[in-house]
C-alpha positions as CSV (number, residue, x, y, z in Angstrom):
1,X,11.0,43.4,-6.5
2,X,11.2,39.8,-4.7
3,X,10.6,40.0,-1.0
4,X,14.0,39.6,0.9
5,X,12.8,38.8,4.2
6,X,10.0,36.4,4.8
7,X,9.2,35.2,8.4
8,X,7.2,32.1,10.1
9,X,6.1,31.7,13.4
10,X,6.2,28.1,14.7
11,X,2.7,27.5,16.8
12,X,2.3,23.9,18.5
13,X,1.3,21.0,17.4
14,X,2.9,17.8,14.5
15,X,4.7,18.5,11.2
16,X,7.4,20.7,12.8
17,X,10.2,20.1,10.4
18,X,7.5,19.8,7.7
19,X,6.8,23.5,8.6
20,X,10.1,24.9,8.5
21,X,10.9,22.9,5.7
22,X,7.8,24.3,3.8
23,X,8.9,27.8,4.8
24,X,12.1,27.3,3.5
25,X,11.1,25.9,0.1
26,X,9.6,29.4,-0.4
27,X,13.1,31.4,1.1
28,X,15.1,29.4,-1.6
29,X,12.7,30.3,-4.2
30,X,12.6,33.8,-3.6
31,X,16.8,33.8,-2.5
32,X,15.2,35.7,1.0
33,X,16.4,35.0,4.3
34,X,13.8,33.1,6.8
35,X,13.3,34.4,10.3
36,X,11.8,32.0,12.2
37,X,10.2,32.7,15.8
38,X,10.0,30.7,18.6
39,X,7.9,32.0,21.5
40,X,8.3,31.3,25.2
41,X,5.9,31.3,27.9
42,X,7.1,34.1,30.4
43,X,7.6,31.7,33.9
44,X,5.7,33.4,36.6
45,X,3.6,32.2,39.2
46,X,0.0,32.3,38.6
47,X,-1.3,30.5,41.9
48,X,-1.0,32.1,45.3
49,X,0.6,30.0,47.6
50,X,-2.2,31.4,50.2
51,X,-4.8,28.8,50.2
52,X,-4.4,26.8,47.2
53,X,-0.9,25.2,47.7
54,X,2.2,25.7,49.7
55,X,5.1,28.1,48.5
56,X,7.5,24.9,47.8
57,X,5.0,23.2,45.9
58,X,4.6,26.3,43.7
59,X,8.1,26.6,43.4
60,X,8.8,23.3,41.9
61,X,5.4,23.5,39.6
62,X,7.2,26.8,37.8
63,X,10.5,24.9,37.7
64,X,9.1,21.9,36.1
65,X,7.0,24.3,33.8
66,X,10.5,26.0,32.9
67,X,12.4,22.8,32.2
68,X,9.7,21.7,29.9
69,X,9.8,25.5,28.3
70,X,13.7,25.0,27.9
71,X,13.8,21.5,26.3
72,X,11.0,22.1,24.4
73,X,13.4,25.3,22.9
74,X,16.3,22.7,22.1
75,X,14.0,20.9,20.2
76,X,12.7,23.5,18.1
77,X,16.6,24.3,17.7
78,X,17.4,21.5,16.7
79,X,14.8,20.1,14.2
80,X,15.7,23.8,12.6
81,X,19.7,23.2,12.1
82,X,18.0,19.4,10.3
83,X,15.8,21.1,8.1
84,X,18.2,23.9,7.1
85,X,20.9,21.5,6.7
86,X,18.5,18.8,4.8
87,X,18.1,21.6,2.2
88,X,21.2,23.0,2.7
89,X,20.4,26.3,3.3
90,X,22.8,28.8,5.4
91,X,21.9,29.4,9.0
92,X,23.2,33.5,9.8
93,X,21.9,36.3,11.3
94,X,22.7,38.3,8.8
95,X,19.5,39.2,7.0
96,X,21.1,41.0,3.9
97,X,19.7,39.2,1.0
98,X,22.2,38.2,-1.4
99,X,19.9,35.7,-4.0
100,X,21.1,32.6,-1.9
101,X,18.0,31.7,0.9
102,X,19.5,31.8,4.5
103,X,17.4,31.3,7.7
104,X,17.9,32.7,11.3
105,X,15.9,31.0,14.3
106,X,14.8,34.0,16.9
107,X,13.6,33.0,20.6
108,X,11.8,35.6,22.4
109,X,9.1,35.3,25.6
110,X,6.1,36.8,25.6
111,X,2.1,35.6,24.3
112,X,3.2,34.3,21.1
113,X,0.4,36.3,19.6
114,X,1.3,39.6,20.2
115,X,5.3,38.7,19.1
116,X,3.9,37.5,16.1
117,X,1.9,40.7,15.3
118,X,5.2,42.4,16.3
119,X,7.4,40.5,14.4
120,X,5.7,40.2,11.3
121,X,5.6,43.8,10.9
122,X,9.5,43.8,10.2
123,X,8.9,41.3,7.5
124,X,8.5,41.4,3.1
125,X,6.3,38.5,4.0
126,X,4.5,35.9,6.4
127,X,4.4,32.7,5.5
128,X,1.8,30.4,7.9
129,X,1.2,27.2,8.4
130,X,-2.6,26.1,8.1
131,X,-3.6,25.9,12.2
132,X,-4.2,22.6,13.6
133,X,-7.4,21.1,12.9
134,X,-7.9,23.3,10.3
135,X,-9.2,26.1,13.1
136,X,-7.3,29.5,13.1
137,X,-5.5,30.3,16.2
138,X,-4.8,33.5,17.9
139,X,-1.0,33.2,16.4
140,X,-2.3,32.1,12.8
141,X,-4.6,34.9,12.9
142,X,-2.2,37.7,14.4
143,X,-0.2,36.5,11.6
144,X,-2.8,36.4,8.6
145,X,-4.8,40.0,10.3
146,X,-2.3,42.0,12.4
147,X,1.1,41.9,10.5
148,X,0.0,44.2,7.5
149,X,1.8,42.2,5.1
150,X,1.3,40.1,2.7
151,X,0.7,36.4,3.7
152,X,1.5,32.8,1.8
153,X,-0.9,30.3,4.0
154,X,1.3,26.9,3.5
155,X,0.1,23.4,4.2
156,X,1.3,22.1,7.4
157,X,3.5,19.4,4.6
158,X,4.2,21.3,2.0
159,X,7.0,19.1,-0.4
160,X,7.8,21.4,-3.3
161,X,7.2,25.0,-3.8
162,X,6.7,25.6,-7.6
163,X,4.4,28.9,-8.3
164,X,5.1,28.9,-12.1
165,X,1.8,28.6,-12.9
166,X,-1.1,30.7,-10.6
167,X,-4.5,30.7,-10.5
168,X,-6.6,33.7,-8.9
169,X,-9.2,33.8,-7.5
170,X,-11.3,37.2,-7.8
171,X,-14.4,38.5,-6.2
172,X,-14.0,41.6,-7.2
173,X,-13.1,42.4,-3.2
174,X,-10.7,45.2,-2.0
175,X,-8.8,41.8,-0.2
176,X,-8.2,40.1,-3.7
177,X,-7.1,43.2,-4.9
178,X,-4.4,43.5,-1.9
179,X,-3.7,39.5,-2.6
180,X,-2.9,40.5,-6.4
181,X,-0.5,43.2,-5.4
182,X,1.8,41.0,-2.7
183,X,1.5,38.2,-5.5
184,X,3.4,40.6,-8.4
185,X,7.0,39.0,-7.7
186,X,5.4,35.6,-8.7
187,X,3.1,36.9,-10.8
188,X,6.2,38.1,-12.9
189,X,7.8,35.3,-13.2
190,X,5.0,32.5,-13.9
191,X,4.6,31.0,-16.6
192,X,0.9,30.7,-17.0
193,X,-1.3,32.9,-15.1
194,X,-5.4,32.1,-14.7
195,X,-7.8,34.4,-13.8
196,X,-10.9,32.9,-12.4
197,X,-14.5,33.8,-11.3
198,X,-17.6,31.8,-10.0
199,X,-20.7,32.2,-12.3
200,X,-23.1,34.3,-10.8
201,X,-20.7,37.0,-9.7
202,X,-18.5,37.7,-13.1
203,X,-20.3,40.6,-13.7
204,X,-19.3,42.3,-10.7
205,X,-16.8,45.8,-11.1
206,X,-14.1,45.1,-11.8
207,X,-14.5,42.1,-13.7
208,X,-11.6,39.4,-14.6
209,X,-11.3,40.7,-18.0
210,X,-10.8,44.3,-16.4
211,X,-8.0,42.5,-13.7
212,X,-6.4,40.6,-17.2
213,X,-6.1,43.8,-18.9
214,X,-4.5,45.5,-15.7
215,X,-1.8,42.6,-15.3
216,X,-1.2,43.0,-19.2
217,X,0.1,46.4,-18.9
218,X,2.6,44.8,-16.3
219,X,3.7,42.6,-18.8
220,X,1.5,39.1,-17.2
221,X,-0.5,37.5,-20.0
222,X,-3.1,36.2,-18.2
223,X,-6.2,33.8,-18.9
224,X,-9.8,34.4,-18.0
225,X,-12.7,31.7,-16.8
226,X,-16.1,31.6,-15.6
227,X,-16.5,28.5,-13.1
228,X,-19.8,27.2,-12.0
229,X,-19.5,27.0,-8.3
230,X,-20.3,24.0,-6.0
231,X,-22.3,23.6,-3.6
232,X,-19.6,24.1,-1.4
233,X,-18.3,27.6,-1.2
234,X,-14.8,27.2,-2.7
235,X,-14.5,23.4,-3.9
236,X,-15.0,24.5,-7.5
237,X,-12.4,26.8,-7.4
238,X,-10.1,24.1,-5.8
239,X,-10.9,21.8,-7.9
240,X,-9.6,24.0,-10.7
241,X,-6.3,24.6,-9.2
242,X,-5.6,20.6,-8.8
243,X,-6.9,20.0,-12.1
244,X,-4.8,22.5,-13.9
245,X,-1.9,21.6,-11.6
246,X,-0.8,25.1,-10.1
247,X,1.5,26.1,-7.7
248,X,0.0,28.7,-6.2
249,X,-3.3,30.0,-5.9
250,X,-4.3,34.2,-5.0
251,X,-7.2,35.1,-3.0
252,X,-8.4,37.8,-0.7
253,X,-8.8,35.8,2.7
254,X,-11.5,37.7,4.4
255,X,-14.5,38.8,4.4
256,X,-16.1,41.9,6.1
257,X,-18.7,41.0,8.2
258,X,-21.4,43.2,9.6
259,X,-19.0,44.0,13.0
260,X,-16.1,46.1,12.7
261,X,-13.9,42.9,13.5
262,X,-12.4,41.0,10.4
263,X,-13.7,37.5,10.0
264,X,-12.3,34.9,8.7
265,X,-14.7,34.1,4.8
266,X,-16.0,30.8,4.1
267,X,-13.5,30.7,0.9
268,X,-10.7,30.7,3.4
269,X,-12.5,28.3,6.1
270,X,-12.4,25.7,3.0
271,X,-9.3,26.4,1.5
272,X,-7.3,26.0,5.3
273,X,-9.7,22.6,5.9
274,X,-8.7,20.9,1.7
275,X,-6.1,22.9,0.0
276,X,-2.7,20.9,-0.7
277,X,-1.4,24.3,-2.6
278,X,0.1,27.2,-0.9
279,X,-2.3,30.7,-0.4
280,X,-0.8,33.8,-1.4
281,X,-3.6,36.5,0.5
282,X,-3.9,40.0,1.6
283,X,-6.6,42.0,3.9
């Protein structure tokens, strides 16, 4: 079944309508509607006006702070109506997927983080935008970790979304295996799927060959290679996907570390600082 809600959470930073647009290259695709959040920063005043300043001086620094807050808001409005209206894709509230994409803009206040967690938990699927400077922020990460659903990790310019041909990337890991089950819908309907594994680990349980036969009995016909890896965790693999010119690659994003805490594996470090192709993961 094709996810009918997808949702992306705008962070800071350049490439705003190149976001949204991305997103929505992926809502058409699927015929889901795209909820995209906006956070504000709750006003309140964070200096006492004992000591460090006087009350009217405070005053006016939190009215200045909520004028920027509000046109900041109109902005983000506003580049959404262009980019839904540049791909001509209806802007409702009405969420009820009916195969054509539509796209609702929310605006809520609170730490963007934890309305991201929240909101992505009423969601098929996250879709987010590779952090600025290719470091993951507490909203990337609340989306990627805390939302429990599967996430597509976009380019921050993303100009077509074509996933009819996949690559995966397996490690054997309990994330890849997460990454290949939020992937079915596209899975399905590609037209050439590729299995691969770095030498060195193709032996490990299950192997690609066991993954091929298990996508077979869903109907996939899938390929399988061995690639020599790089000295560069990752840029073999990546250089496989833009060689073989897919849409799409599938890979657990994590690795578990020897704290309780997720972190962040050096596959993914690579693939947010190079990749030009979308990231379909799981943890």
């Amino acid at each position: 079944m094709l996810p009918k809600k997808v949702f992306l959470p705008l962070g800071g930073g350049d490439e705003l309508k190149e976001r949204i647009k991305g997103a929505l290259f992926i809502a058409k695709y699927l015929g889901a509607h795209l909820e995209v959040l906006r956070s504000e920063t709750v006003s309140k005043k964070t200096i006492s006006s004992e000591g460090f300043a006087p009350k009217h001086l405070i005053d006016k620094m939190n009215d200045l702070n909520q004028q920027i807050e509000v046109g900041t808001t109109n902005r983000y409005k506003n580049v959404f109506k262009e980019a839904c209206d540049e791909l001509n894709v209806q802007i409702t509230e009405d969420t009820v997927a009916d195969g054509n994409a539509t796209a609702s803009l929310i605006i809520d206040q609170g730490l963007r983080s934890t309305l991201v967690a929240q909101y992505g938990k009423l969601c098929d699927m996250v879709i987010a935008a590779c952090p600025p400077g290719n470091v993951p922020t507490a909203t990337f990460q609340a989306a990627v970790l805390y939302s429990g659903k599967p996430v597509i990790m976009i380019p921050r310019v993303l100009e077509e979304f074509d996933p009819s041909k996949i690559i995966i990337f397996w490690n054997a890991s309990t994330e890849s295996s997460r990454a290949i089950d939020g992937a079915m819908p596209f899975l399905k309907r590609a037209k050439e799927v590729l299995i691969v594994t770095r030498q060195n680990t193709e032996d490990k349980k299950p192997t690609i060959f066991d993954i091929q036969k298990y996508l077979a009995i869903h109907d996939i016909d899938a390929k399988c290679e061995i690639v020599i890896p790089a000295k560069v965790r990752g840029e073999a693999l990546l250089k496989k996907t833009i060689d073989g010119g897919y849409g799409l690659i599938v890979a657990g994003a994590y690795a578990q570390g020897k704290i309780k805490e997720k972190m962040f594996g050096g596959l993914t470090t690579y693939l947010l600082e190079h990749t030009k192709v979308p990231v379909l993961s799981a943890h």
